[in-house]
C-alpha positions in Angstrom: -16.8 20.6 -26.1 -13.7 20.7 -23.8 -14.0 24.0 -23.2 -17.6 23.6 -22.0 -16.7 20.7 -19.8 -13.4 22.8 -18.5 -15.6 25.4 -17.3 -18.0 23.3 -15.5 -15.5 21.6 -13.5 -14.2 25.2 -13.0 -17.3 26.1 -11.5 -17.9 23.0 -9.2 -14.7 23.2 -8.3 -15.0 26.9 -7.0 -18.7 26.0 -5.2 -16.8 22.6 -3.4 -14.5 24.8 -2.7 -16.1 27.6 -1.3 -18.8 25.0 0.6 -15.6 23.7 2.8 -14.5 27.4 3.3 -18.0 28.1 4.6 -18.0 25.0 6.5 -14.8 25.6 8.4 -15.4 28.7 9.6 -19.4 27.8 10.2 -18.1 24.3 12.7 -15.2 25.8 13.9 -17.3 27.9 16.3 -18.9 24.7 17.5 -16.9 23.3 20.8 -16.5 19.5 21.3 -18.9 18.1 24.0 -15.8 18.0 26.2 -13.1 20.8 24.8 -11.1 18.7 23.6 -8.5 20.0 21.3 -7.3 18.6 18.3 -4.3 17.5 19.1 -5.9 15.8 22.6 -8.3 14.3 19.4 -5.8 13.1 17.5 -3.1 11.7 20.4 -5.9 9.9 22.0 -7.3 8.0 19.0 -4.0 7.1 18.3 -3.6 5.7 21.4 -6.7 3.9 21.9 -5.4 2.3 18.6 -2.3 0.9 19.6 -0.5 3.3 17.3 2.3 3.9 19.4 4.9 5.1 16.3 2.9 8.0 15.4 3.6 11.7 16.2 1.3 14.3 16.2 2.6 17.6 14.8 1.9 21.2 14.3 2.4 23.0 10.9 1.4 25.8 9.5 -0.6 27.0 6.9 -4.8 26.7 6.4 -6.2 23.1 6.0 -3.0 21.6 5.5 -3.6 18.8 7.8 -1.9 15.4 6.2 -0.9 12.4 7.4 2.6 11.2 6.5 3.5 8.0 6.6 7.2 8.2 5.5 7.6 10.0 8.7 4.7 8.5 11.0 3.6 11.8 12.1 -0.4 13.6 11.8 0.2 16.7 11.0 -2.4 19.1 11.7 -2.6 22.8 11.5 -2.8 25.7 13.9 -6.3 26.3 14.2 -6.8 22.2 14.0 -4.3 21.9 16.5 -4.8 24.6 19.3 -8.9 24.2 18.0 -11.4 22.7 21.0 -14.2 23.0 18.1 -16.1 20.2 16.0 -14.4 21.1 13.2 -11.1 20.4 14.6 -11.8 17.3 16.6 -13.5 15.8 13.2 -9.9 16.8 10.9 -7.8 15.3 13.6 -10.0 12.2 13.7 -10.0 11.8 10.3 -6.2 12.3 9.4 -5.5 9.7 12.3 -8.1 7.6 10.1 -5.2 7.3 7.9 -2.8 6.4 10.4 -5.3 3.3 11.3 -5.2 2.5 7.9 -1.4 2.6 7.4 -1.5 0.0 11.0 -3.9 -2.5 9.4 -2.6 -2.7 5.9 -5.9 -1.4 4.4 -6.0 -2.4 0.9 -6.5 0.3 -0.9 -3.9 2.6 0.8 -1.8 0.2 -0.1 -2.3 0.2 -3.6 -2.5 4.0 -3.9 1.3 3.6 -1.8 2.4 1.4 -4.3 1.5 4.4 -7.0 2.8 7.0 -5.3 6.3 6.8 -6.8 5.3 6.7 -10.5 3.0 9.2 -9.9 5.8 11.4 -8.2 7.8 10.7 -11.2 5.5 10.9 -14.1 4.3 14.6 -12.5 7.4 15.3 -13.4 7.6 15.0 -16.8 4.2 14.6 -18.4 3.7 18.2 -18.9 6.4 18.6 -21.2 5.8 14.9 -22.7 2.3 16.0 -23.4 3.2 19.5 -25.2 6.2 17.8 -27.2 3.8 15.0 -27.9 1.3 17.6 -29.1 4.0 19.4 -31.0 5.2 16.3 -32.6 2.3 14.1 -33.4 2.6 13.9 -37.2 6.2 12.4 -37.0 6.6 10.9 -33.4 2.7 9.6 -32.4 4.2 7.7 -29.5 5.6 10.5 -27.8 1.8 11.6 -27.1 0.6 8.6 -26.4 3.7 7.7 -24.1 2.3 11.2 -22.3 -1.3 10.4 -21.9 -0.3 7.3 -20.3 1.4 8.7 -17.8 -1.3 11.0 -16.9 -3.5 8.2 -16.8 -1.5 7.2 -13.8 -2.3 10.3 -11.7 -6.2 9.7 -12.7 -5.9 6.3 -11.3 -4.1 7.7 -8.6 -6.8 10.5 -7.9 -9.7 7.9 -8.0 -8.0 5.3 -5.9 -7.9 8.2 -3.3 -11.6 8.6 -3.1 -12.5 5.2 -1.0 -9.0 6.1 1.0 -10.8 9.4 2.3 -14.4 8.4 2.7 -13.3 5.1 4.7 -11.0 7.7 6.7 -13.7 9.8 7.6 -15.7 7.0 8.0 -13.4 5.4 10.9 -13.0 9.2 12.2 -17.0 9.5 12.6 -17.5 6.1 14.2 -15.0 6.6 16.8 -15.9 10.6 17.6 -19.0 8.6 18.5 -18.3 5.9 20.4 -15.7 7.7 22.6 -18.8 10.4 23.1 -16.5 13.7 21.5 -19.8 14.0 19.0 -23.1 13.7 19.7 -26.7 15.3 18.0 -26.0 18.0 16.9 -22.3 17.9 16.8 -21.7 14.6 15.5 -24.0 16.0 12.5 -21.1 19.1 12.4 -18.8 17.0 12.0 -20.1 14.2 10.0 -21.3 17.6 7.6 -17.9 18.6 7.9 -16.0 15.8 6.8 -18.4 15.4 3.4 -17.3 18.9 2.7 -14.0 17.7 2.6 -14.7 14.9 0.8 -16.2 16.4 -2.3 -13.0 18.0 -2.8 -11.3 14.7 -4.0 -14.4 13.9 -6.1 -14.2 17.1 -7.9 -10.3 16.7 -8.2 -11.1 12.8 -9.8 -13.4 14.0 -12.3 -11.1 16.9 -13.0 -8.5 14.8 -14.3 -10.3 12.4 -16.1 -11.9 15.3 -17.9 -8.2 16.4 -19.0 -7.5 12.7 -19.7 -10.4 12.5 -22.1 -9.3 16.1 -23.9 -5.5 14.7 -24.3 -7.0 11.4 -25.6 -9.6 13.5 -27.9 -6.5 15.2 -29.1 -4.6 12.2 -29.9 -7.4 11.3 -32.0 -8.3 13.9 -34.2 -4.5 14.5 -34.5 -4.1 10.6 -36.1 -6.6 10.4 -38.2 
């Protein structure tokens, strides 16, 4: 059964994944209304904001745009960066999404901030927890159980990212509008675009909660 369900989300996983490839390189031959890069994007949201604390960054890499906000800075990627396409304009919108979210205390950033050192630490160890747990159920159930709650944690944290994205790109979207960067056809690029991105974090969510279920399935049989 897990097997059947590991290979489904295998396969959606692969065909999100390959949708946002597709999607890229489809909208990043689409030019903003007014050429406006992605960093121009990104540094005059911010602005128009009040987000005065905020960098905006170059790094490299392919759709490793983030926003950090140990460091304050938007960090978007070459092609994002240096990019006067759709594409880019909508990335650099959305990552300084997150930056308006960090600015109005939105709350559930700052829930999934408030996970983000357990997580960090329980990534650390579950692995192991879990195969010694598996390795040791007969004599030491805990152990497995002490594992599964800890990745419970990064489930939680994986589905408490999902309204921090959407409402990111939703913020993104409404202001590519109202400053005029996306209209017609471009504001449905880029509104495309960002549900692309999106599905990624669904597929991720259900991932783990699929994995969650097979360690808990395992604890089961295992106990009885």
């Amino acid at each position: 059964m897990y097997w059947i369900l590991f290979i489904a989300i295998a396969i959606l996983s692969f065909t999100v994944q390959n949708n946002l490839d597709r999607k890229f390189k489809k909208y990043s031959k689409v030019p903003t209304r007014n050429g406006s890069t992605g960093y121009e994007v990104a540094s005059r949201m911010l602005a128009e904001y009040g987000i005065a604390n905020v960098k905006v960054t170059c790094v490299e890499g392919r759709l490793t745009d983030h926003y950090n906000p140990e460091n304050n800075t938007v960090n978007l990627s070459k092609d994002v960066y240096y990019g006067n396409s759709i594409m880019s304009a909508a990335v650099a919108a959305h990552e300084c999404g997150h930056a308006v979210q960090h600015a109005q205390q939105y709350a559930p950033v700052k829930m999934r901030s408030a996970l983000v050192p357990v997580v960090q630490f329980s990534s650390q160890i579950v692995s192991w927890v879990l195969l010694a747990g598996i390795l040791m159920i007969e004599v030491f159930p805990g152990l497995m159980l002490a594992g599964i709650l800890l990745f419970a944690m990064t489930t939680l944290f994986s589905f408490i990212t999902l309204p921090v994205e959407v409402d990111a790109s939703r913020r993104a979207l409404a202001w590519l509008k109202q400053t005029d960067i996306a209209r017609g056809e471009t504001m449905e690029a880029a509104t495309d675009a960002l549900k692309a991105a999106a599905y990624t974090y669904v597929v991720a969510a259900i991932s783990s909660l699929g994995t969650l279920i097979y360690y808990i399935m395992i604890y089961g049989s295992r106990r009885r």
